[in-house]
C-alpha positions in Angstrom: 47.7 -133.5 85.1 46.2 -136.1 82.9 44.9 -135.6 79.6 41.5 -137.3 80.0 38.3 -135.9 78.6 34.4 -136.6 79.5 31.8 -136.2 77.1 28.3 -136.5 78.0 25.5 -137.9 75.1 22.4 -136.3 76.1 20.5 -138.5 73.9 18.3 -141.6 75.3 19.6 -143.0 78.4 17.1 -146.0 77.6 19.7 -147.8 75.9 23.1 -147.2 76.5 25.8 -147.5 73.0 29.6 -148.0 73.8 31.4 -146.3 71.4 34.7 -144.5 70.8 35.1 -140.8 71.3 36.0 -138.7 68.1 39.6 -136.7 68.8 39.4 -133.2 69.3 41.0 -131.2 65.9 44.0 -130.2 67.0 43.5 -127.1 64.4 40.3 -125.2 64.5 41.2 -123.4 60.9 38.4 -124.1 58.2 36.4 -125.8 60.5 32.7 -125.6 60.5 31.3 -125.4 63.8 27.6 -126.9 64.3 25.3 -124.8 67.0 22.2 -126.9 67.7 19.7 -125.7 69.7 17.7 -128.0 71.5 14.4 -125.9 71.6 14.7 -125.8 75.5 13.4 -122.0 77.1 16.0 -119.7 76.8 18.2 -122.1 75.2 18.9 -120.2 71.8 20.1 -117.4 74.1 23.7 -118.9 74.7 23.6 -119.8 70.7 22.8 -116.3 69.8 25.6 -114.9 71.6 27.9 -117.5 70.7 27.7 -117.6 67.1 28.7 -113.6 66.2 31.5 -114.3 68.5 32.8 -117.3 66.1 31.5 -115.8 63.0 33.7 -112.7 63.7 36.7 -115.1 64.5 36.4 -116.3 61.0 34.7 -119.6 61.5 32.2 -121.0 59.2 28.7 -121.3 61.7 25.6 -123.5 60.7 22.6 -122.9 63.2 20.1 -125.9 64.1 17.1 -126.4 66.4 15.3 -129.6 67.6 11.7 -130.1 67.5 11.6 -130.9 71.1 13.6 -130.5 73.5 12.0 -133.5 75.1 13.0 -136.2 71.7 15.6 -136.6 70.3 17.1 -134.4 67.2 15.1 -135.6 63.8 17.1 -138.2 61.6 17.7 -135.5 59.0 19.1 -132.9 61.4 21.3 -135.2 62.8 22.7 -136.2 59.3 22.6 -132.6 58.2 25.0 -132.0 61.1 27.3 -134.8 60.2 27.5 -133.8 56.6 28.3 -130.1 57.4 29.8 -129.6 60.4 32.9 -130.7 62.0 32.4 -129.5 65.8 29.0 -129.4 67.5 27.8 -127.0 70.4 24.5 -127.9 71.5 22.7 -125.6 74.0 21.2 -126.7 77.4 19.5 -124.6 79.9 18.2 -125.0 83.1 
């Protein structure tokens, strides 16, 4: 089976940006996981239930929510993210 994995940027598809995908940590230990909501109906719902789950596993969890779901996250979200988490779960619903 090959080791290949497919991420998806669900920013603008006006532009498309080649770039290189980040490594998955191969340790999760001290690791601060990043749930960003993208203010979507029912969205939070998935974060909500997800982040006791890794909170009670012992991981470090940092909640964040988008304006809009229909814009992209705000400059300062997005850096906040990068300066504080190390893994990002970003809710979708439909």
């Amino acid at each position: 089976m090959n080791d290949v994995n497919f991420m998806r940027d669900p920013t603008s598809e006006a532009s498309t940006t080649i770039r290189s995908s980040r490594l998955f940590p191969n340790d999760l230990e001290g690791k601060t996981i990043a749930l960003l909501d993208i203010s979507k109906e029912r969205s939070s719902e998935f974060l909500d239930h997800l982040e006791p789950k890794l909170s009670n596993a012992g991981f470090s969890v940092r909640r964040y929510r988008k304006a809009s779901h229909s814009k992209v996250a705000a400059t300062n979200i997005t850096q906040a993210i990068v300066q504080e988490a190390d893994i990002v779960v970003e809710s979708l619903a439909d």
